[in-house]
C-alpha positions in Angstrom: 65.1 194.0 108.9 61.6 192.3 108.6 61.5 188.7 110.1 58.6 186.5 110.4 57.4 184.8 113.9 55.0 181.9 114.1 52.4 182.5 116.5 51.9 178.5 116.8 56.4 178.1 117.7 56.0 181.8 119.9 53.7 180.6 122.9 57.1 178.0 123.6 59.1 180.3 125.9 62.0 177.9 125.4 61.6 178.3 121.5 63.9 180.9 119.6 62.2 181.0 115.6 62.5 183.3 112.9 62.4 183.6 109.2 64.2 185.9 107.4 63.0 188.3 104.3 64.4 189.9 101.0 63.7 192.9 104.2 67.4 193.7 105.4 70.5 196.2 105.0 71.5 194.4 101.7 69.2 196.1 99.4 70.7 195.9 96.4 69.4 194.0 93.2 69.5 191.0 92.7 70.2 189.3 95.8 68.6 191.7 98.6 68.7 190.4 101.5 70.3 187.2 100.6 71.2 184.3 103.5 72.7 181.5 101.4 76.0 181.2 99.7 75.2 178.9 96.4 73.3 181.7 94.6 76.4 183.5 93.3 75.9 186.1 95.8 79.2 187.8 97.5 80.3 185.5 100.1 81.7 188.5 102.8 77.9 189.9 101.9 76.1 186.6 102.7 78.2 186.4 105.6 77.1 189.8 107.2 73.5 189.1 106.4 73.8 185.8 108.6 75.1 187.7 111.2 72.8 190.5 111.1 70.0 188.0 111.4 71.6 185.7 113.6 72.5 188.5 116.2 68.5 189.4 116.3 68.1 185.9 118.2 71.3 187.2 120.3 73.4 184.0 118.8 76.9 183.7 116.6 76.4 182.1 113.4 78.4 179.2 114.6 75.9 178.0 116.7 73.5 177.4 113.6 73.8 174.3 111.6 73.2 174.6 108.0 72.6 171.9 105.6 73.8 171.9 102.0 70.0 171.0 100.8 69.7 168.6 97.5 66.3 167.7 96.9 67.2 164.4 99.2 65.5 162.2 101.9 68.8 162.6 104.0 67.7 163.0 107.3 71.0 164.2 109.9 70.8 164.5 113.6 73.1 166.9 114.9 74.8 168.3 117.9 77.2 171.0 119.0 80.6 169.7 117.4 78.7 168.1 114.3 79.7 168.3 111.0 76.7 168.9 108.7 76.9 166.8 105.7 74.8 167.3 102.6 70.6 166.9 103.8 67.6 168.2 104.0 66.2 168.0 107.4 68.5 168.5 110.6 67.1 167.1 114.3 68.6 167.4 117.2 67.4 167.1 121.2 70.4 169.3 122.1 69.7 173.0 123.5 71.4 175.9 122.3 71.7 174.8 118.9 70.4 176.5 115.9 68.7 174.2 113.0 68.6 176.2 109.6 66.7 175.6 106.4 67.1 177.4 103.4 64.2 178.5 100.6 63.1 180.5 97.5 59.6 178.5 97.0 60.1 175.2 98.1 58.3 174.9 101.7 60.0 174.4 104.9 58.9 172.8 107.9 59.9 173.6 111.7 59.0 170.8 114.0 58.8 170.4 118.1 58.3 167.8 120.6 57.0 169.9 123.3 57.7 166.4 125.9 60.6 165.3 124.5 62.5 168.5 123.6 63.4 167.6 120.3 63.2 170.2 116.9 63.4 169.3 113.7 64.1 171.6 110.3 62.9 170.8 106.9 63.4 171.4 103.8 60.7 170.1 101.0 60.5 170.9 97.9 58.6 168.9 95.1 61.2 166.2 95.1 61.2 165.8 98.7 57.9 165.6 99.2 57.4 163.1 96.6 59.9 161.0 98.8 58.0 162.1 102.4 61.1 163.3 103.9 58.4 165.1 106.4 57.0 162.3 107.1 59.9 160.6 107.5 61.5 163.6 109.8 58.8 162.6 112.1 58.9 158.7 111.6 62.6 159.3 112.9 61.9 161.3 115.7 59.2 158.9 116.8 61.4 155.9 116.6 64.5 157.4 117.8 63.4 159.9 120.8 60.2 158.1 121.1 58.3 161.2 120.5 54.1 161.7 120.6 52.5 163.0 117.1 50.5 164.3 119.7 52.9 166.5 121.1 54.8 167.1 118.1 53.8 171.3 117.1 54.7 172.0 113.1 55.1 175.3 111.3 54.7 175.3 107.5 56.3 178.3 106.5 55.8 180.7 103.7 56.5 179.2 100.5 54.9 179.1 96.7 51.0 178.8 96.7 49.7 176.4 94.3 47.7 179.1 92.2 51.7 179.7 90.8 53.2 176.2 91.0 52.6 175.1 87.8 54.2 171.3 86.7 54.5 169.4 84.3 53.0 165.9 83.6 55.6 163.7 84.6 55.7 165.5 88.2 52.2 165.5 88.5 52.0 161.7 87.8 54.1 161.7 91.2 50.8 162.9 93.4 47.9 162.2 94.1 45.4 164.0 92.6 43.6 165.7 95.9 46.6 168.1 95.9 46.3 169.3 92.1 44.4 171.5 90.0 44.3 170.9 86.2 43.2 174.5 84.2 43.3 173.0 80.6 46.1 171.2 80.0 48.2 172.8 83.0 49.1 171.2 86.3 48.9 173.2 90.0 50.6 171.5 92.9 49.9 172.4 96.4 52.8 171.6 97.9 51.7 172.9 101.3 48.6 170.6 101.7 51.0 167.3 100.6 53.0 168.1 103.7 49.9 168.9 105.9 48.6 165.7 104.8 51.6 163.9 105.8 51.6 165.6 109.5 48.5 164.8 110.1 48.1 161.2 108.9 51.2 160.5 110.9 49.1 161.7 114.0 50.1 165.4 114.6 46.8 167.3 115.7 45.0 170.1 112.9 45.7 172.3 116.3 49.1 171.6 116.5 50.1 172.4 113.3 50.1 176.1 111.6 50.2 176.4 107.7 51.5 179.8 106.5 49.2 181.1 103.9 52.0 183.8 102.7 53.1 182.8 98.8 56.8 183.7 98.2 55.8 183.9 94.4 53.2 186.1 94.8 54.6 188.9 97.7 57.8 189.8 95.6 58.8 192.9 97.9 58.9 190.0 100.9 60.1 186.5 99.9 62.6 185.5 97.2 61.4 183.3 94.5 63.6 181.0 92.4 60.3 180.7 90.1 59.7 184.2 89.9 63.1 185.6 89.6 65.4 182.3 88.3 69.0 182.0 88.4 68.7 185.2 90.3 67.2 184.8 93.2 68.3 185.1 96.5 67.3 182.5 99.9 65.7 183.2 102.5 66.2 181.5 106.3 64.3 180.0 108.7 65.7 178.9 112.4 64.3 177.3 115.0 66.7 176.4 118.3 65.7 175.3 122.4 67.0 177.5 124.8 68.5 175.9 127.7 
C-alpha cells in the first residue's frame, strides 16, 4: 500500500495523517484501491480497504468520522459518539478521533491549530470553493475555539492541476479571473490557488501552509480521477486525527 505523508502535518508528533492511493491489495479494474462506498464499488471490498488503511495509523475504522460530501458549505463539528450528517468539512478539538475526507479531483484540505488543538478536514471542490467553505472552516474555528490564523498549519492535498480542469463559461463567471487561464475559447481553473488564496487572506502564514503539487488527473497509476476515468472511478482518503 502506497500512502502519502505531508512533511508540513509530519513535524506534529501528536499528528496522525495519511492519504490513501489507487496503491493497495484491491487491484482490480475499475475501482483499485477504492475507500468510498457511493461509487458502485463492493461494499465488503470498500470495507476491507478502510481497514487495511485504517490499521496502518494502528486505529478501527470506527474511530474515523466520514462525511457523506455534497458539494455543500455544511460545516459539522464532531466528537466521539457523533453522528455525521451530510457535509463537507468535519472539526473537532477532541483527541483520538479521526476526520476523513474523500476525493477523485476535487481538493482537500487538512487543517491544525497547533495552540488550540483543534483539526479540521475539507472537502472542496469547484462548488465549494465558489462558496469558501475553507474559508469558512477557518472563520468557524476562529470564532468558535478562538484559534490564531497564525497558528493554524494547512495541507492542500493532491488533487486536479489546472493545466486538466477545464470549465465551462458559466463556472468560470463564478471566479475571479487570477485563478484562470483562457486557451482560445477554453477555461482552466486552479482550484488549488483559490483555496491558497483564501488561507492566506484569512491570515494563515505562506510558511504554514503546504500545497501538494501532485495532479490526480495526470498520475493515473497513483490517484483516482472522476475526470479522467468518469462514472468509474474510485476515492481516495485522506485522515488527519490528534493523538492524546
Amino acid at each position: 500500500m502506497v500512502i502519502l505523508q505531508s512533511y508540513l502535518l509530519k513535524k506534529f508528533s501528536n499528528i496522525k495523517f495519511g492519504m490513501s492511493t489507487k496503491v493497495g491489495k484491491q487491484k482490480e479494474a475499475p475501482y483499485y484501491f477504492n475507500l468510498s462506498k457511493s461509487v458502485g464499488d463492493n461494499e465488503k471490498v470498500v470495507e476491507a480497504n478502510r481497514k487495511e488503511f485504517f490499521e496502518k495509523f494502528l486505529l478501527a475504522p470506527r474511530s474515523v468520522k466520514l462525511q457523506k460530501q455534497i458539494h455543500s458549505d455544511i460545516i459539522t463539528y464532531v466528537d466521539k459518539n457523533s453522528e455525521v450528517p451530510e457535509s463537507d468539512a468535519l472539526i473537532t478539538d477532541k483527541p483520538q478521533i479521526g476526520l476523513a475526507a474523500i476525493t477523485a479531483d476535487c481538493p482537500t484540505i487538512f487543517l491544525y491549530d497547533n495552540v488550540k488543538k483543534v483539526i479540521g478536514a475539507v472537502h472542496s471542490g469547484w462548488r465549494g470553493t465558489e462558496k469558501r467553505i475553507l474559508a469558512k472552516t477557518v472563520t468557524k474555528m476562529i470564532t468558535d475555539f478562538k484559534s490564531e490564523p497564525s497558528n493554524m498549519y494547512a495541507y492542500i492535498a493532491p488533487s486536479i492541476s489546472q493545466n486538466f480542469y477545464e470549465v465551462g463559461n458559466e463556472v468560470a463567471e463564478k471566479f475571479d479571473k487570477r485563478f484562470l487561464i483562457k486557451v482560445y475559447q477554453h477555461n482552466f481553473l486552479d482550484l488549488k490557488k483559490c483555496n491558497l488564496t483564501m488561507l492566506v487572506t484569512l491570515g494563515v502564514p505562506y510558511k504554514n501552509i503546504q500545497v501538494s503539487e501532485l495532479c490526480s488527473f495526470e498520475l493515473k497509476h497513483l490517484f483516482h480521477s472522476y475526470r479522467r476515468d468518469g462514472e468509474k472511478s474510485g476515492r481516495s482518503l485522506g485522515m488527519i486525527m490528534m493523538k492524546d
